[in-house]
C-alpha positions as CSV (number, residue, x, y, z in Angstrom):
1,X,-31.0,-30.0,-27.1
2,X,-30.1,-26.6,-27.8
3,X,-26.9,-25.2,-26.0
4,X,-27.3,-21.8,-23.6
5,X,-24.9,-19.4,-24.2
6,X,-24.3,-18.3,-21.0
7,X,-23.4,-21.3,-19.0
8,X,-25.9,-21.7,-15.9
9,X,-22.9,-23.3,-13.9
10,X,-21.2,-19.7,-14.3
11,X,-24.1,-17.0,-14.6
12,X,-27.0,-18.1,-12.5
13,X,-25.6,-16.6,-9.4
14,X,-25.6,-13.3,-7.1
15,X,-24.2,-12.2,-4.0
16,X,-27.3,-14.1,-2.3
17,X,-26.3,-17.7,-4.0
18,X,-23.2,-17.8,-2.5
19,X,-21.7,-19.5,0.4
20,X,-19.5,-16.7,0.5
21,X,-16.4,-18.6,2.9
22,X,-16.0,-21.0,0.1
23,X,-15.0,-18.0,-2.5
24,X,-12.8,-14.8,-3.2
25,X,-14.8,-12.2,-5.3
26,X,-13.2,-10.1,-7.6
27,X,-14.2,-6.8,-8.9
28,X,-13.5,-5.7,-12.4
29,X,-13.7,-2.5,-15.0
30,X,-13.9,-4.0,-18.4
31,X,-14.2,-2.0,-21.5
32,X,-14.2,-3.4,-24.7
33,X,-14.4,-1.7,-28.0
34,X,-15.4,-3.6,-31.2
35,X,-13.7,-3.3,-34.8
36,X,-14.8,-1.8,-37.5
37,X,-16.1,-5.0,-39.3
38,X,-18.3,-6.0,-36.6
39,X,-21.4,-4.7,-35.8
40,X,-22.2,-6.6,-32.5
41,X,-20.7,-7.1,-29.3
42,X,-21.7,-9.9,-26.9
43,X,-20.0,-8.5,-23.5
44,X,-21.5,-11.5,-21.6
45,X,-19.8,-13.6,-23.9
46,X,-16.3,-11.9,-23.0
47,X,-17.3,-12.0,-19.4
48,X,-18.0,-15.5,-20.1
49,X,-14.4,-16.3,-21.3
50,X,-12.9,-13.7,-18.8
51,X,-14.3,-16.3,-15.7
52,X,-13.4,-19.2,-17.7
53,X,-9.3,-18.2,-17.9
54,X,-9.7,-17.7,-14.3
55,X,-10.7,-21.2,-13.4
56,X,-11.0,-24.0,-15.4
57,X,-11.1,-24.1,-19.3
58,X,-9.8,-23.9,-22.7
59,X,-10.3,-22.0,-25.8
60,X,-12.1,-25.6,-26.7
61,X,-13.8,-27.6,-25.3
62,X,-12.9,-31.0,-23.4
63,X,-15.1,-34.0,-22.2
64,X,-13.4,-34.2,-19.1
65,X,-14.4,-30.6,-18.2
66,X,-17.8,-31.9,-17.0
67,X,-20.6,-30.1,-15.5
68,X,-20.2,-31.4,-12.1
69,X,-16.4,-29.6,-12.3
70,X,-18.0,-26.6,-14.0
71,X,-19.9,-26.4,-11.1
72,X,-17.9,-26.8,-8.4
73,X,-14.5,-25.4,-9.9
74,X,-15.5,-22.6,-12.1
75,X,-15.5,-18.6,-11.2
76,X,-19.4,-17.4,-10.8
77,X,-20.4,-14.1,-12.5
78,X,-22.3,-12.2,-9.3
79,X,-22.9,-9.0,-11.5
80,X,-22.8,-7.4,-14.5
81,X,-23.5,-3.4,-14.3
82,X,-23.5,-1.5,-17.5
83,X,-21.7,2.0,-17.4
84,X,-23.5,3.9,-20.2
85,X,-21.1,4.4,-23.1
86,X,-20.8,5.5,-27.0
87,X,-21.9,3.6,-29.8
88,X,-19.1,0.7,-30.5
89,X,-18.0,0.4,-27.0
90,X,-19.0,-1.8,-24.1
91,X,-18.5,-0.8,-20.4
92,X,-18.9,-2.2,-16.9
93,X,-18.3,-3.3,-13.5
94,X,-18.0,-7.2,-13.4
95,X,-17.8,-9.3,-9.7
96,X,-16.4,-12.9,-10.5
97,X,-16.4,-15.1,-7.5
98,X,-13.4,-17.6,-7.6
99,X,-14.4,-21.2,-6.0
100,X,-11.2,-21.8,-2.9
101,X,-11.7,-25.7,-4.1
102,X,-9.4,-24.9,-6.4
103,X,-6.4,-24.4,-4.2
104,X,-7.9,-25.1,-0.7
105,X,-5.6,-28.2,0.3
106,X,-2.8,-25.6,-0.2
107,X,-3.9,-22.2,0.2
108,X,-0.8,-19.7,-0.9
109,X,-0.4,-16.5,-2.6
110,X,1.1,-17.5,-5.8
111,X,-2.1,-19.6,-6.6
112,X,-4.7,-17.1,-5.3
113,X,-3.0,-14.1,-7.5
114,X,-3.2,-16.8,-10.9
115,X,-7.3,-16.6,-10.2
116,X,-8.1,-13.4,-9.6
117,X,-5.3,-11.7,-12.3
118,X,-3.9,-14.7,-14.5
119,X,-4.6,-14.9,-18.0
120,X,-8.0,-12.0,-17.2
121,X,-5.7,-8.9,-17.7
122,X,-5.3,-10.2,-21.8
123,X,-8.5,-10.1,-23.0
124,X,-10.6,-7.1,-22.6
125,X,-9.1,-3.7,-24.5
126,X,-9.0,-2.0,-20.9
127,X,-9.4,-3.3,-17.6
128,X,-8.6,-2.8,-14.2
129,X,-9.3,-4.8,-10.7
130,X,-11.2,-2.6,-8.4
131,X,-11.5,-4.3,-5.4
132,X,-11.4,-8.4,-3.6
133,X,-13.0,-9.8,-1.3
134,X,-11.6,-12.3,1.3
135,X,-13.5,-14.5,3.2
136,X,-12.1,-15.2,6.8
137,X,-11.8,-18.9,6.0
138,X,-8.9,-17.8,3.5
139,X,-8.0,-15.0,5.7
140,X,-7.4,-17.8,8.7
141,X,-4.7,-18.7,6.6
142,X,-2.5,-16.0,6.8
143,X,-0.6,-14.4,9.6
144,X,-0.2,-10.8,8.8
145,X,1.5,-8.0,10.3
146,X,3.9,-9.4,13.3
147,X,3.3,-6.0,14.8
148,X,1.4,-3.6,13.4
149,X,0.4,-0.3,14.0
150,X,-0.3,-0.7,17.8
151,X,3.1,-3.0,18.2
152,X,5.5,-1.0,16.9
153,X,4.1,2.1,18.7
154,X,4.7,-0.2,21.8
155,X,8.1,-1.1,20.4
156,X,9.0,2.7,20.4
157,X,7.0,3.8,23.1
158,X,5.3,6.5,21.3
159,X,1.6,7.0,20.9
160,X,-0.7,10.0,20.4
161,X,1.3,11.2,17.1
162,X,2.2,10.0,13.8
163,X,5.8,9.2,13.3
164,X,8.2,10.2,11.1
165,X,11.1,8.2,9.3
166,X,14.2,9.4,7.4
167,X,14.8,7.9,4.5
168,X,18.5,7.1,4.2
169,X,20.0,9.6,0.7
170,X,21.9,9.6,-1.7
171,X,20.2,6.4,-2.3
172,X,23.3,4.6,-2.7
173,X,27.2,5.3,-2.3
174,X,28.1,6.3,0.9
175,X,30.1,4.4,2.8
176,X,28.9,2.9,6.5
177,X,30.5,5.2,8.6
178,X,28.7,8.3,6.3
179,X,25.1,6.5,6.3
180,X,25.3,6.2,10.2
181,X,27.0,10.0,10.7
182,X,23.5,11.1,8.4
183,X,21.2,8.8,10.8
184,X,22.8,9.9,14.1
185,X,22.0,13.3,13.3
186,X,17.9,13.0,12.1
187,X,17.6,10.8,15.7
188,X,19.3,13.2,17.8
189,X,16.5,16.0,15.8
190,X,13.6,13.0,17.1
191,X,13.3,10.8,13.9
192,X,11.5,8.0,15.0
193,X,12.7,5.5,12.4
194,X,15.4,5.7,9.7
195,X,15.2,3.3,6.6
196,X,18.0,2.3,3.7
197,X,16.7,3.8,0.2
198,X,14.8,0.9,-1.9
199,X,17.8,0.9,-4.5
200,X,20.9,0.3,-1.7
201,X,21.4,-3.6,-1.8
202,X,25.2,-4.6,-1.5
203,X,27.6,-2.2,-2.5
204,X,31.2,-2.6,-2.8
205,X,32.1,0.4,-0.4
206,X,28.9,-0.5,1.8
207,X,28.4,-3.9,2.6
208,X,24.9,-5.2,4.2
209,X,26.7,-6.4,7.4
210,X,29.0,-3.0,7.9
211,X,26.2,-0.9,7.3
212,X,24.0,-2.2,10.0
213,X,26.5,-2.7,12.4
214,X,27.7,0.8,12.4
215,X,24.0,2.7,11.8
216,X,23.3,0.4,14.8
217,X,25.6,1.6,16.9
218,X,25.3,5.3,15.9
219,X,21.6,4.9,16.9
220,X,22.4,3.2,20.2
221,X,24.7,6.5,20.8
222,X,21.8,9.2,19.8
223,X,19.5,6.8,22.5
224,X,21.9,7.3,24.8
225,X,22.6,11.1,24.3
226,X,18.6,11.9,24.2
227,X,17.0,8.8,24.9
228,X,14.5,8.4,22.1
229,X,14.4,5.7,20.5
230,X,15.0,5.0,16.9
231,X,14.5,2.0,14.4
232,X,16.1,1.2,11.7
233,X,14.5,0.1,8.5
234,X,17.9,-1.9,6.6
235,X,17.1,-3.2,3.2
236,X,17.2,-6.9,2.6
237,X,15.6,-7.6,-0.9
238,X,17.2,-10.0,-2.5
239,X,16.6,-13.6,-4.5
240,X,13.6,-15.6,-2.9
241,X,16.0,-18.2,-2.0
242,X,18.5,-16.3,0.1
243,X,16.3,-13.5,1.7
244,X,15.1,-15.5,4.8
245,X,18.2,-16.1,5.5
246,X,19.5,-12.6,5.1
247,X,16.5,-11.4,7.2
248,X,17.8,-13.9,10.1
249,X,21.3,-12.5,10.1
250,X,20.3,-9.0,10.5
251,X,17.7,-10.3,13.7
252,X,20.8,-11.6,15.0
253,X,22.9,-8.9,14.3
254,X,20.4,-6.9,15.8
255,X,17.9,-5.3,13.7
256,X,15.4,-3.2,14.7
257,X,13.2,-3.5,11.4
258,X,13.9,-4.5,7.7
259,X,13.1,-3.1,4.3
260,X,11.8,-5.2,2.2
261,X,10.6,-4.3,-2.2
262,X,7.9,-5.5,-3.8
263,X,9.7,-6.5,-6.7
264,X,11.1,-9.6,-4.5
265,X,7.5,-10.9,-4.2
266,X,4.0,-11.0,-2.3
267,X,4.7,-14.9,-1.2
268,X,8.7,-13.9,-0.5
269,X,6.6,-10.8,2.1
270,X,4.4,-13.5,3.6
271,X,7.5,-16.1,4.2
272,X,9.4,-13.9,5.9
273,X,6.6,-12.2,7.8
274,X,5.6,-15.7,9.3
275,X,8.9,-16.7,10.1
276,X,8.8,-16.7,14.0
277,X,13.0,-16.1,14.2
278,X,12.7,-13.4,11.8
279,X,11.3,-11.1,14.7
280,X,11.8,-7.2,13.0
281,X,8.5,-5.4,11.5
282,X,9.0,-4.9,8.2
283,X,9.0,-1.8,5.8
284,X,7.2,-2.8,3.0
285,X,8.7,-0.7,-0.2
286,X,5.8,-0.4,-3.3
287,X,8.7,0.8,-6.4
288,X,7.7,-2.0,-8.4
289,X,4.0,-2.1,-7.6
290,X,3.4,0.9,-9.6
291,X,4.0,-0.9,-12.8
292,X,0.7,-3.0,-11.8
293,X,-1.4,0.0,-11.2
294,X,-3.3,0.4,-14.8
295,X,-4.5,-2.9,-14.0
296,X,-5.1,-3.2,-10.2
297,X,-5.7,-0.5,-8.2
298,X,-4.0,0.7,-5.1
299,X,-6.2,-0.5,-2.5
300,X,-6.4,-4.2,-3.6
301,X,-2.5,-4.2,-3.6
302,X,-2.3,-2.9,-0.4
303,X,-5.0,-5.2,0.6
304,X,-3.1,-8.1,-0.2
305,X,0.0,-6.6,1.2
306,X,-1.1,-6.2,4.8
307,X,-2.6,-9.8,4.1
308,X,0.8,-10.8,3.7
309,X,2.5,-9.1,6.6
310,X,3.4,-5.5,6.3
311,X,3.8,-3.9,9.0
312,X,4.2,-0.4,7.2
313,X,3.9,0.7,3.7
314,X,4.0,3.4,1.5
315,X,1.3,5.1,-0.2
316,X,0.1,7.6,-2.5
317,X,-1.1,10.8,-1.7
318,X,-2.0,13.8,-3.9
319,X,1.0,15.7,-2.2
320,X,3.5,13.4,-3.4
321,X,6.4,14.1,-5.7
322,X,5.8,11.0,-7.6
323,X,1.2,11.1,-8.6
324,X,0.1,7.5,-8.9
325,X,-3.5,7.6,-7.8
326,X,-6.3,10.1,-7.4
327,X,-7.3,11.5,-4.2
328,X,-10.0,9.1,-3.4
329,X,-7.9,6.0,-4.2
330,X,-5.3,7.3,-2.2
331,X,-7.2,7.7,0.8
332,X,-8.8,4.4,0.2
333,X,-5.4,3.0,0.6
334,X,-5.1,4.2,4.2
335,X,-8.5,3.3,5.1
336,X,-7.8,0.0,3.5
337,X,-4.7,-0.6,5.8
338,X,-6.3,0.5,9.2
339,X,-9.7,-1.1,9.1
340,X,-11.2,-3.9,11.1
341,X,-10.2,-7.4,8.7
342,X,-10.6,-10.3,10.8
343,X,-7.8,-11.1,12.8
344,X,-5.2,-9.2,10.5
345,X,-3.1,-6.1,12.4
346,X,-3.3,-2.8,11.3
347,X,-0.7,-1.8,8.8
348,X,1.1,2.0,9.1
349,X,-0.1,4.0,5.8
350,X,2.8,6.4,4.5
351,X,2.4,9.0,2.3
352,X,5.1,9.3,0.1
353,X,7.4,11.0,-1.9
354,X,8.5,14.4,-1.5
355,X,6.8,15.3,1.5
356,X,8.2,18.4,3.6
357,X,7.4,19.9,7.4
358,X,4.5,22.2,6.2
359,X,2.2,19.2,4.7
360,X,1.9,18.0,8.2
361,X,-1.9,19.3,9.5
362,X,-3.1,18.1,5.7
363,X,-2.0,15.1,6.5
364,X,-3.0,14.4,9.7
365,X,-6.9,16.0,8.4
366,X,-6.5,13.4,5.8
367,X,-4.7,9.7,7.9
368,X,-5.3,11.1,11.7
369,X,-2.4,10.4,13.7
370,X,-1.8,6.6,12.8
371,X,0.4,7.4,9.7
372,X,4.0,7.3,9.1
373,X,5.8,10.0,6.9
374,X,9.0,9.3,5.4
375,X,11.2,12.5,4.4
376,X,14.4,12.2,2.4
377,X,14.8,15.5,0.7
378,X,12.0,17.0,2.9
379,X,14.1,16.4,5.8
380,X,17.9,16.0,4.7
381,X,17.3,19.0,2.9
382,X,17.0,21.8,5.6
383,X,18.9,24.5,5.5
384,X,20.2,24.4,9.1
385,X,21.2,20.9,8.8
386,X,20.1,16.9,9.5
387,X,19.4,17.3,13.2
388,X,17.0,20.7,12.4
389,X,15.4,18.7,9.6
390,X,13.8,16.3,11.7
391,X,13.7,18.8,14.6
392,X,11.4,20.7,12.0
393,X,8.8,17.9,11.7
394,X,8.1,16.9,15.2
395,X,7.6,20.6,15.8
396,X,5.1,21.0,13.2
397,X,3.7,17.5,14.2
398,X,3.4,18.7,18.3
399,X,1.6,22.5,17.2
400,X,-0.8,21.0,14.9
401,X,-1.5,18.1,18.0
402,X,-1.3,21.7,21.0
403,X,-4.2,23.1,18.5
404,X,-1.5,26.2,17.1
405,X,-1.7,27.0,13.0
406,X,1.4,26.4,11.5
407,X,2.0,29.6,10.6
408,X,1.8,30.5,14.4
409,X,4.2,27.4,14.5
410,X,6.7,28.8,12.1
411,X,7.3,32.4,14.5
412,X,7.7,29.7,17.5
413,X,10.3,27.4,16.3
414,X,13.1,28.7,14.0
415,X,13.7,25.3,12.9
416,X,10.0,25.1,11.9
417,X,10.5,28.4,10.2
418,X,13.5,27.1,7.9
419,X,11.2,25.0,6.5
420,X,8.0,26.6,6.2
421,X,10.2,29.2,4.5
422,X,12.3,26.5,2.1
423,X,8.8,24.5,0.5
424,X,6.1,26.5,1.9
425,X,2.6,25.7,4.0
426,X,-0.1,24.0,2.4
427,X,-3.8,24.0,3.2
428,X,-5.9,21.1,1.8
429,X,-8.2,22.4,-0.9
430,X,-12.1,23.1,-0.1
431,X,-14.9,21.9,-2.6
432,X,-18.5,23.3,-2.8
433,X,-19.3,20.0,-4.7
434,X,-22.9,18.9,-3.9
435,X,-24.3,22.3,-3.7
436,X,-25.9,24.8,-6.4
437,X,-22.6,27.3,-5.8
438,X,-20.6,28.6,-3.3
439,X,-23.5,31.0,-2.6
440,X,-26.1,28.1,-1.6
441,X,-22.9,26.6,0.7
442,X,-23.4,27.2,4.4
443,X,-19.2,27.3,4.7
444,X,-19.1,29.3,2.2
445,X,-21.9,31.8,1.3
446,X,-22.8,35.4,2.3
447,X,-23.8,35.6,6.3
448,X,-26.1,38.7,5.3
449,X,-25.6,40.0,8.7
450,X,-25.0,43.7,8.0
């Protein structure tokens, strides 16, 4: 009997041949490009392989891998959709669906991230995940955010408005008394939560305990003195075997929220996260991340980061000091984070990285008001001091929310004007994409009323 090349246990499927709460889908760009002594390529046949390394075979064949565990155990190729491309080169969008028998009895991160981005990433000459789908029965196994979006509004007591953060600079040296002299002074100016830079960890002059004992206390104090309350983000990333535990000591020290870097890992995010006694939202920091981003795109990270329990995060934005992603994927990130998935809380979006007081209405036109933007140099940096720095953003924040232009804002409030002044105002680019020219536009053309 002569032997199909495309194994019916792996190709004869769609969307419709699914029971779709039995399997994650991932979507794929693969291109592949042949050499110059070959005249033919066979994409199914790399497609093939590709959804063999994410389940269960080898370069050879075994008699043990039988048809009854190709079927049951091996990914399904849904689709296959050819992106036109020059001679010698094969693209497209591929959707694998990966079988949950596979790791059902012990559903976990490690295991789900070796199917859907194992061995796949090696093969192709360019690829990159697009997007993953999670069925609720996977989704049922995972907590989270703890709070979210609405609980740490609740936790503040501030809704209506996006909130802004300090981000604690230099990003390491200063002592504890200097880090909580800086923080005292952005939340007496209304910063609504402060957070240790991604690179402070335990530093000889600065120890973990010191510093949140005395940016605690000068936070208390600002409460006092103003009473608007402040959270503090304090970085605990650290070994996978000693970070619950570090997590746990600041709760009981008192800990309004921690920081926590990718680069300690997705199932290190969902341990703590689920740890009932670890009660602090937590900062989720992406440095790290970005090294995955040329094979998995921004929105399937953050997907699997809110999976895990973020309760904020930062993101990309076009506006950012630091480009990662184009402006379509880096509003899909926020959408990603704030829409309805299951029983999973909303996770805070946070455009990041070099963001200033004047970026304020683009931002809202582009998040709404459930966003968080941190400011290090954008607020540190004001020429009238801390305080005025983070003075500067709410004001912008409350005249783009009172309907004013912040040009209008920047005459009101002299704070606001220091920093309009210092990095500028910046409106968000207008396209006449879809339409013959901006004469055929109805924002945009002649009125022809004279």
């Amino acid at each position: 009997m002569v032997k199909e090349l495309y194994d019916p246990h792996m190709f004869n499927y769609m969307w419709e041949s699914l029971d779709q709460d039995r399997f994650v889908v991932g979507t794929y760009y693969i291109e592949d490009t042949k050499e110059e002594n070959i005249d033919f390529i066979d994409h199914l046949a790399q497609v093939q392989r590709l959804a063999l390394e994410g389940s269960t075979a080898s370069w050879m064949e075994v008699k043990e891998e039988t048809p009854e565990v190709r079927e049951r155990l091996t990914s399904k190729v849904l689709n296959y959709l050819e992106i036109p491309a020059p001679k010698g080169t094969k693209k497209a969008i591929v959707q694998m669906a990966f079988p949950i028998a596979a790791w059902e009895e012990n559903v976990n991160v490690p295991m789900l991230l070796l199917s859907i981005m194992g061995n796949i990433p090696a093969f192709p000459t360019n690829m990159r995940m697009l997007d993953l789908f999670i069925p609720k029965s996977v989704a049922n196994k995972f907590n989270g955010p703890k709070f979210g979006i609405e609980g740490i509004r609740n936790k503040l007591g501030v809704h209506g408005r996006p909130l802004i953060l300090q981000i604690i600079k230099p990003k390491m040296g200063m002592t504890p008394e200097e880090t909580a002299a800086q923080v005292y002074q952005s939340a007496l100016g209304g910063a609504d939560l402060v957070k240790d830079d991604e690179m402070c960890s335990e530093l000889a002059n600065c120890p973990f305990e010191a510093r949140l004992e005395a940016v605690l206390k000068a936070l208390g104090r600002a409460e006092r003195e103003t009473g608007h309350k402040t959270l503090y983000m304090v970085s605990i990333t650290d070994e996978v075997d000693r970070v619950a535990d570090k997590c746990r000591k600041a709760v009981q020290m008192g800990a309004t929220g921690l920081l926590f870097a990718y680069s300690a890992g997705l199932s290190a995010l969902k341990v703590i996260a689920d740890d009932p006694t670890i009660d602090a939202p937590i900062l989720l920091h992406v440095s790290h991340m970005l090294a995955l981003l040329p094979r998995m795109n921004f929105p399937v990270l953050s997907k699997l980061c809110r999976l895990c329990g973020a309760d904020m995060m930062l993101t990309p934005s076009i506006w950012s000091s630091i480009p990662v992603a184009s402006m379509e994927e880096s509003q899909r990130v926020g959408q990603t984070l704030t829409a309805p998935f299951y029983h999973i809380k909303r996770t805070w979006p946070m455009p990041a990285a070099g963001m200033y007081p004047g970026l304020v209405e683009v931002l809202m036109q582009e998040h709404g008001i459930d966003f968080i933007v941190p400011a290090g140099g954008g607020m540190l940096g004001h020429p009238m001091g801390y305080k005025q720095g983070a003075m500067a953003w709410r004001q912008a924040i409350d005249a783009v929310l009172a309907g004013m232009t912040l040009q209008e804002a920047a005459i009101k409030y002299p704070e606001f004007g220091a920093a309009a002044k210092q990095w500028g105002i910046r409106e968000r680019p207008q396209t006449v994409w879809g339409y013959s020219g901006a004469e055929y536009h109805p924002k945009f053309a002649d009125k022809n009323l004279g």
